[in-house]
C-alpha positions, 0 to 999 in steps of 0.5 A, spaced: 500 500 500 502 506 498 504 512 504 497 515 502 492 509 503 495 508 510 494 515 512 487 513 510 486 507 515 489 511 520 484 516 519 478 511 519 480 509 526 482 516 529 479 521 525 482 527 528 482 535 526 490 533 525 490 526 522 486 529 517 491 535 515 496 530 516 492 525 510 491 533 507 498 533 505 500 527 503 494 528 498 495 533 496 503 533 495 500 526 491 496 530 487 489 528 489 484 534 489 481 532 497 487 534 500 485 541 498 478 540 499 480 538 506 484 544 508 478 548 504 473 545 510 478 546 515 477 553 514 471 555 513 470 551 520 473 558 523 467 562 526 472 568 524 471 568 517 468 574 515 462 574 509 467 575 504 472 569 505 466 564 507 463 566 500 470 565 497 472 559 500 465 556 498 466 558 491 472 553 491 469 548 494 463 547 488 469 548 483 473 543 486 467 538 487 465 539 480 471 538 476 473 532 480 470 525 479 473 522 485 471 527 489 464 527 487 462 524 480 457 525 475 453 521 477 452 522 484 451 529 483 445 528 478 442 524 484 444 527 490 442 535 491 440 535 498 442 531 505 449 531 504 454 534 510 462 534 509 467 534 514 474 535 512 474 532 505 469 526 506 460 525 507 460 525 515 452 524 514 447 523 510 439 524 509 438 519 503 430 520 503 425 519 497 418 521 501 414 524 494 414 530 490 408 533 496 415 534 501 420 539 501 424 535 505 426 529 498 434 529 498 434 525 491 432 525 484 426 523 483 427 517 477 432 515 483 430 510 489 433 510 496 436 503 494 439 505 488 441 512 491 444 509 498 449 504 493 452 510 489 453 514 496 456 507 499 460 505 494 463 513 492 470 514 496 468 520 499 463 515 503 469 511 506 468 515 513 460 516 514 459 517 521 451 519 521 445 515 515 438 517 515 434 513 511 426 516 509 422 511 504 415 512 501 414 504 500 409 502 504 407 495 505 400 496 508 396 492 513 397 486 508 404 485 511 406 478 513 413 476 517 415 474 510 414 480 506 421 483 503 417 489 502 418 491 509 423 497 509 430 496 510 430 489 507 434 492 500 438 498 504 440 494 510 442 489 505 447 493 502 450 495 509 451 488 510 455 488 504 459 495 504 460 495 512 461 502 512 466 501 517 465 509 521 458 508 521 455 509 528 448 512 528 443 510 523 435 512 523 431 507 519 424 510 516 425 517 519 420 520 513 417 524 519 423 529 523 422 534 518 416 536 518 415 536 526 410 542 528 411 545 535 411 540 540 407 536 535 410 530 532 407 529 524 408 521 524 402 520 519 401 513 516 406 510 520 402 504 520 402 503 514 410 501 515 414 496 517 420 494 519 427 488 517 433 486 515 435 487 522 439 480 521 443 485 515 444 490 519 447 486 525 453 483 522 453 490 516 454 495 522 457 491 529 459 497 531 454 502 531 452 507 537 446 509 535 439 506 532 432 509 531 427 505 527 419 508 526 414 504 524 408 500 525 411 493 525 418 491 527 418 483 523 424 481 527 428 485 532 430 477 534 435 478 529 438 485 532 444 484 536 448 490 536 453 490 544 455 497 543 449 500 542 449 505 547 441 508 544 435 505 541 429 508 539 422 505 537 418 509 534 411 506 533 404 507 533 403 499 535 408 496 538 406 488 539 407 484 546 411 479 541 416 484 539 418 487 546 420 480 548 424 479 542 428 484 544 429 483 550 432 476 550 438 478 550 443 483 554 445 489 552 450 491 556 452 498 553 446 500 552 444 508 555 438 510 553 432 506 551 426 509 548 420 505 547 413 509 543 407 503 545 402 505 540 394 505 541 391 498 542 387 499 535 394 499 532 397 493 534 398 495 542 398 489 546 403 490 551 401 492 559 406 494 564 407 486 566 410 486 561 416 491 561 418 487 567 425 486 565 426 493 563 423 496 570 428 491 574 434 493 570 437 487 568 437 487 561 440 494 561 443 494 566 448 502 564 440 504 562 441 512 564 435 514 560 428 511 559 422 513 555 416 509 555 412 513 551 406 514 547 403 509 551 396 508 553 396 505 560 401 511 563 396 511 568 398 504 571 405 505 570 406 510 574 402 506 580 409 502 579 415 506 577 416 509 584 418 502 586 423 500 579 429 498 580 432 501 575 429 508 577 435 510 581 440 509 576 436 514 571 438 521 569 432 522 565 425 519 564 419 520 559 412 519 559 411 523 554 405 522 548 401 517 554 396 518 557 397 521 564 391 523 567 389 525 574 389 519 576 396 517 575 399 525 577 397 523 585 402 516 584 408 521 581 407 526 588 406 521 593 412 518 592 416 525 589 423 522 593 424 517 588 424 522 583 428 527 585 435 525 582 433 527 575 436 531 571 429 530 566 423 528 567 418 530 561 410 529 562 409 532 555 403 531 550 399 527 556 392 528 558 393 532 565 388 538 567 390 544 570 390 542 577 395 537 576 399 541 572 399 545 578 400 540 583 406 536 578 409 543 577 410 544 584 413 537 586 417 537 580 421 543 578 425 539 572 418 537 569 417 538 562 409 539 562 407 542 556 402 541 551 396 537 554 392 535 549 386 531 547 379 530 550 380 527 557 376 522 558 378 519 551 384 515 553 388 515 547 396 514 546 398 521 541 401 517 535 396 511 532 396 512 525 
């Protein structure tokens, strides 16, 4: 290997502002064009650069990625147009996103599918150090969907995963179609039924170092298959999550994990799960470095908070979230009652609930830290805010 292609491992392992300037030089005494590129993003990483220098320094920066193939190719410019973001030379994170031509936020060409874009993004060396992915697809596979159906989402993406091994991934969102249309407190998750979720398999053996996942839908076909000992966050976005798929995930240990956050859904969408069944995570021994803890979007928050107090994870916690449930002055006078256990969070969130004004009241003054905002919602219709 030449001295060029071993500064580059380095750098694939320690991805320092140094090490970059380092493989700079090398470049561009080599006569590769990133090595400028680099020393063009390290500069306009000042905060000092005046209008007129920024101005000029992104003039170069077009010209260099437009002149230069191995930099950005043809053909990666005609699909790519937005989502892309350049650390010192490379893609550090990408938002390949195909949700219609109704949303602003599409960041591919429109004759390109989100399988085909994200093969062109991985296989471009500009790639070779993505840290952060977010994949947004339109492809719905309906209520039709059977634990067989390879039109699940992740299936043909996270396939390709599993053959590139992008080596430098750490976080990963998985049908994220939603986050750019949040509205105030509002999350805007429409059709999230309509979604499921695989591939898990492919993703566990194409990304073992990852550090953080997020998956949305309305079914997750096989978390069985997720094994992942370095996540340190995990995010279940749903509007259904089924009593079957709670206990998949939770037959294994997970020693790293830090956050954990879990949308149940409404029972009309598939919600089955109860608060027996989140014994396992309420003792602490399937997380057992848990530090943040969000049981949302559930319908029986009520009952859960006549528990919580007496969790064994519970003073292990910095943060906890009930958010989008259905807490109602039935469950607020279990949350006051037992106060002290609760007193050493940094964060405890009982937004979007169904909560009247003397409980806020109440709730407000025992927890100063409390996020109480935006109540919603007819209180005596206990619904979970994200179904459909």
């Amino acid at each position: 290997m030449s001295r060029l292609d071993d500064l580059l491992l380095e750098l694939m392992d320690r991805p320092t502002d140094d090490d970059y300037l380092v493989y700079a030089d090398a470049a561009s005494m080599a006569g590769d064009p990133r090595g400028e590129l680099i020393i063009l993003h390290h500069a306009l990483a000042n905060h000092l650069l005046t209008d007129v220098q920024r101005a000029e320094l992104r003039a170069r920066e077009l010209e260099l990625l437009e002149e230069h193939d191995a930099l950005w190719g043809f053909e990666m410019r005609s699909v790519f147009h937005e989502g892309l973001h350049w650390h010192n030379g490379f893609i550090r994170a990408a938002r390949v996103d195909e949700c219609g031509l109704s949303q602003d936020t599409r960041t591919i060409d429109h004759d390109f599918s989100i399988t085909e874009a994200l093969e062109l993004l991985l296989d471009h060396p500009s790639s070779l150090l993505l840290e952060d992915l977010v994949l947004a697809t339109d492809r719905a596979s309906g209520w039709s969907a059977a634990d067989n159906d390879h039109s699940a989402v992740g299936v043909r993406e996270l396939a390709l995963i599993d053959r590139y091994r992008p080596y430098r991934l750490r976080s990963l969102a998985i049908n994220d179609r939603w986050s750019e249309h949040v509205t105030g407190d509002k999350p805007s998750c429409y059709d999230i039924s309509w979604y499921t979720v695989a591939g898990m398999a492919s993703l566990s053996r194409g990304a073992p170092d990852l550090a953080e996942l997020t998956l949305y839908a309305g079914d997750f076909l096989d978390l069985e298959e997720l094994v992942l000992p370095r996540l340190r966050s995990l995010a279940i976005r749903t509007g259904g999550l089924k009593r079957v798929r709670l206990a998949a995930l939770l037959d294994r240990a997970w020693p790293s994990l830090e956050r954990l956050e879990l949308w149940f859904g409404r029972e009309q969408y598939g919600a089955d799960i109860d608060v027996p069944d989140l014994q396992r995570i309420l003792d602490g021994t399937v997380f057992p470095n848990l530090r943040w803890l969000g049981l949302m979007n559930a319908e029986f928050t009520d009952e859960l908070c006549v528990e919580l107090h007496r969790a064994p994870v519970l003073p292990q916690l910095e943060g906890l979230s009930l958010a989008m449930g259905c807490l109602s002055s039935n469950g607020a006078p279990h949350l006051i009652a037992h106060s002290d256990a609760y007193r050493h969070l940094r964060e405890l969130d009982l937004s979007k609930q169904l909560l009247d004004e003397r409980s806020l009241e109440s709730l407000g003054r025992v927890f100063p830290q409390a996020r109480l905002t935006a109540q919603r919602g007819n209180r005596h219709y206990r619904y979970a805010m994200v179904g459909e």
